[in-house]
N, C-alpha and C positions, 0 to 999 in steps of 0.2 A: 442738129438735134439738141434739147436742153434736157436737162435731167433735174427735177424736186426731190427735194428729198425732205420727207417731213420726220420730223422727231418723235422713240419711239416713247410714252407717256405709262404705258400699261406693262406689267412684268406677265399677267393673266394672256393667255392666248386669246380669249371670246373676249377682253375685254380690249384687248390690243386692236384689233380688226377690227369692232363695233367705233370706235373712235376714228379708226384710221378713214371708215367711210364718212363720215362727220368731217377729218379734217378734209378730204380730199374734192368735198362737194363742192366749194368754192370756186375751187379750180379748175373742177372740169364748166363749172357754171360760165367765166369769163373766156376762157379758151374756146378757140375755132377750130374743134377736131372735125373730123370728118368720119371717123370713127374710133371706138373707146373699147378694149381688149382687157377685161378682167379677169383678175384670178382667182379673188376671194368675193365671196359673198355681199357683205356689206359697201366695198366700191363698186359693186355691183350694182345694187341698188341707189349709190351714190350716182353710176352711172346713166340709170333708168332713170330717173328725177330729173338729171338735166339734160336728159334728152327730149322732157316736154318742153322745156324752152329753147330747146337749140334744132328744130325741126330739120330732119334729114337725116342726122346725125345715125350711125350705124350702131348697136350696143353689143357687143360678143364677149361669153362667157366662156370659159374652162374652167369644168371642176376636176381639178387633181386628185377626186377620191371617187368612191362608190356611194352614189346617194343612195344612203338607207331610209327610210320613214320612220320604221322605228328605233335605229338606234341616234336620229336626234330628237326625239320628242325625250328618250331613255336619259340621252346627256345634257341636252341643253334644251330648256323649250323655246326659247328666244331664238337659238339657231335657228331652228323647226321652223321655224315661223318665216325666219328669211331663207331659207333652203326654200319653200314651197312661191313665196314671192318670185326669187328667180327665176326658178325653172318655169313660173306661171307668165311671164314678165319678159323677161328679155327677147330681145329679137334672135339672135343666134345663140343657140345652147350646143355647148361640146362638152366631150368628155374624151378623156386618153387612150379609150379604148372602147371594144362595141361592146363587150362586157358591161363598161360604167353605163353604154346608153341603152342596154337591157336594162339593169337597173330602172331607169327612167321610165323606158316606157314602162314596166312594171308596175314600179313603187307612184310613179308619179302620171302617168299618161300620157305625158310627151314624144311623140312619134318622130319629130323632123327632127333630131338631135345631127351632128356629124361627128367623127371621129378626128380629132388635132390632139395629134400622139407627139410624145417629148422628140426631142431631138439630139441631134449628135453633130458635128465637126470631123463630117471621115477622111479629114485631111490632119488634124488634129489625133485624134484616136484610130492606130494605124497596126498591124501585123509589128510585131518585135522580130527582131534581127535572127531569134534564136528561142526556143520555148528552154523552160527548163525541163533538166535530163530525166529525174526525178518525175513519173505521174504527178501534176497537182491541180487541185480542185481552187478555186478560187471562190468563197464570199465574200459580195462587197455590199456593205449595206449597214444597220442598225442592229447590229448582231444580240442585242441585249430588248430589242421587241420578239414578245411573245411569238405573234403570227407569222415573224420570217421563219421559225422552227429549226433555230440553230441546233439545237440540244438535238433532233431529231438526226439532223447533217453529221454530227457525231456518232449518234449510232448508229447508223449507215456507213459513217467514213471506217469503223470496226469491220463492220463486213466487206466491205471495199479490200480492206488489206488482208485475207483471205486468198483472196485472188490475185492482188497487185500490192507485196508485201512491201512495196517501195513507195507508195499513195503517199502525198501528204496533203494537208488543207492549209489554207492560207484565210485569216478573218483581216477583212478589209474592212474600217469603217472606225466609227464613234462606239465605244461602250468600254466594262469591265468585264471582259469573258471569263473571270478567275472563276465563279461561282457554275458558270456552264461546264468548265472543264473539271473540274472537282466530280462534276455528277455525272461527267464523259465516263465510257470505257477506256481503260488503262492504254488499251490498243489505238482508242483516239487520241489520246492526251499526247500522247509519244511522235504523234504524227501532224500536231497541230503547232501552224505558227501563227504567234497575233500580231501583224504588221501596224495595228494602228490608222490616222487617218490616212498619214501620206503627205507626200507635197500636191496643189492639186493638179500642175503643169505634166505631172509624172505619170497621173494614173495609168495613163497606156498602157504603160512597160508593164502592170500588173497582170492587165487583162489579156497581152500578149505574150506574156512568158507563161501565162496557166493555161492548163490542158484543158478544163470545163471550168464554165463559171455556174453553179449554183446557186439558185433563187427557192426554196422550197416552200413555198408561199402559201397563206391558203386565205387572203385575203389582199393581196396588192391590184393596185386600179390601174397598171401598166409594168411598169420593172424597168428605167434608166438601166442598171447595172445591165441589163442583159443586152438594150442596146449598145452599150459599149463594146460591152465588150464581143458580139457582134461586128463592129466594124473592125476589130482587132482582131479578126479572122478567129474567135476561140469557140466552141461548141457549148450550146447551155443545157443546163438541167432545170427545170421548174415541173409545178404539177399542173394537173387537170383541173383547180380551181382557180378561178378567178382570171385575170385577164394577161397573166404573162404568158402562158399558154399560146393565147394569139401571133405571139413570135417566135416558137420551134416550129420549121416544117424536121417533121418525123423523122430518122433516119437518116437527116442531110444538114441540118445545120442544128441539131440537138436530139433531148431524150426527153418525153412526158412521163412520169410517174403518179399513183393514186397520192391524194394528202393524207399525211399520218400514217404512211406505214413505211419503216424503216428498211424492208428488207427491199422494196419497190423503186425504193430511190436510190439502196446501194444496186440495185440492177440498173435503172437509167445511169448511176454516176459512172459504171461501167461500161455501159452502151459509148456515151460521151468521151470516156476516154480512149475508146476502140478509135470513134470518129476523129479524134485529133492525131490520132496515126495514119490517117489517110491525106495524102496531097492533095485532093480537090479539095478536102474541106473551107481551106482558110479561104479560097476565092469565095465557096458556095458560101459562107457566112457575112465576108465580105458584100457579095451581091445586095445579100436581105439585105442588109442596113442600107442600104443607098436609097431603098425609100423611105430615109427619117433623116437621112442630110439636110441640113437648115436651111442652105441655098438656094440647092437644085430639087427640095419636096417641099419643105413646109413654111417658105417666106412665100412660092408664089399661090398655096392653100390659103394661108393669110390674108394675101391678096384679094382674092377672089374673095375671100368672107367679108373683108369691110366695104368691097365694092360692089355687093350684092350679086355680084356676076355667077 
């Protein structure tokens, strides 16, 4: 296996990508692939272009988000433009969830889309020795995006501690939570700890020492966190919009709640912590994930995608 690694030119994100297809063309020009696995847009199209010269050649995309129509014409018209190329264009179109490829057929009319969801290392990301004694709720994620609805988790984690006056939260991830907990209830603020990123060899231990991981989403095109922590045997909470949804079965390896309403998701964060008191759970959590192991699900999905099969 050789690995390129091209330099990044662009500090802009649409301006970063738009180049990186530009540099990457070359190379997939003189190269003997047999098949080309994009992730972004414009090597995308980099990819398509030299698939007319390299005949046979397989092209497969994943988009890592939900294609909207109108929120790239709203953000970018250029994107617009290559968003509609691709999904018009490429031979294999995926998205991370069947959510993203509603979407598609929807916004765009693409019918044959499949589903190539993230993946996990369930050898790797494994049940902890011991949960802590402590109810705790785990976020892991961009705690300072809008749409993950941390602020909301807080006042929830208030009503939480009503009934389970020992709760606490744990913020996993990249941000400044100061300005979230400021505008927390007093009751959350007391209950909340901000772990930061982490080492990343460690993450495990987080997802298997917490009693529920919460995702309260009302816009995500899969949820990694939830698969994780899924394989580390711990129960989630997300909502009824969007595609993480797709990975609670009900009342056995999590809790769905509506979006945007606090008192809904302090009843699922309850539900989820009932569920982590119960001994089957960590297998039954356990199980789900083993269909997003890399190995034994989704290298030989792969397969079968670049070899037409």
């Amino acid at each position: 296996m050789s690995i390129v690694r091209l330099p990044r030119r662009h500090e802009d994100l649409y301006e970063h990508e738009a180049h990186f297809g530009r540099a990457v063309l070359p190379h997939l020009l003189k190269a003997d692939f047999d098949a080309v696995h994009s992730l972004g847009r414009h090597d995308a199209l980099a990819s398509i272009r030299a698939a007319r010269l390299r005949r046979g050649r397989r092209t497969v995309f994943t988009d890592l988000g939900l294609p909207t129509r109108a929120y790239w014409e709203r953000m970018h018209r250029r994107e617009a433009r290559a968003v509609d190329k691709v999904i018009d264009r490429i031979q294999v179109y995926s998205g991370m969830s069947q959510c993203a490829l509603d979407h598609v057929v929807r916004e765009y009319g693409r019918t044959d889309g499949v589903v190539v969801p993230g993946g996990v290392d369930t050898g790797e990301f494994r049940p902890a020795e011991r949960r802590e004694e402590r109810p705790t709720i785990l976020f892991s994620g961009a705690f300072e995006e809008p749409t993950k609805e941390v602020g909301l988790l807080l006042e929830a984690l208030a009503i939480v501690a009503k009934t389970e006056p020992d709760v606490q939260l744990w913020l996993s991830g990249p941000g400044d939570a100061g300005e979230l907990l400021e505008e927390a209830p007093a009751a959350a603020r007391e209950r909340t700890e901000v772990l930061g990123l982490g080492e990343a060899d460690r993450q495990h231990e987080r997802y298997g020492r917490a009693w529920a991981t919460c995702l309260p989403t009302r816009a995500d095109s899969f949820g990694m966190a939830l698969i994780e922590s899924l394989a580390c045997g711990t129960p989630l909470v997300t909502t009824t919009q969007g595609a993480p949804q797709e990975l609670v079965t009900e009342g056995v390896t999590g809790s769905l709640c509506a979006p945007g309403d606090a008192e809904d998701l302090a009843r699922a964060c309850l539900a989820s912590l009932a569920l982590a008191r119960l001994p089957a759970t960590i297998a039954a959590c356990r199980e789900s994930a083993e269909a997003f192991d890399w190995d034994r699900s989704l290298a030989p999905l792969c397969e079968r995608l670049y070899s037409g099969g």
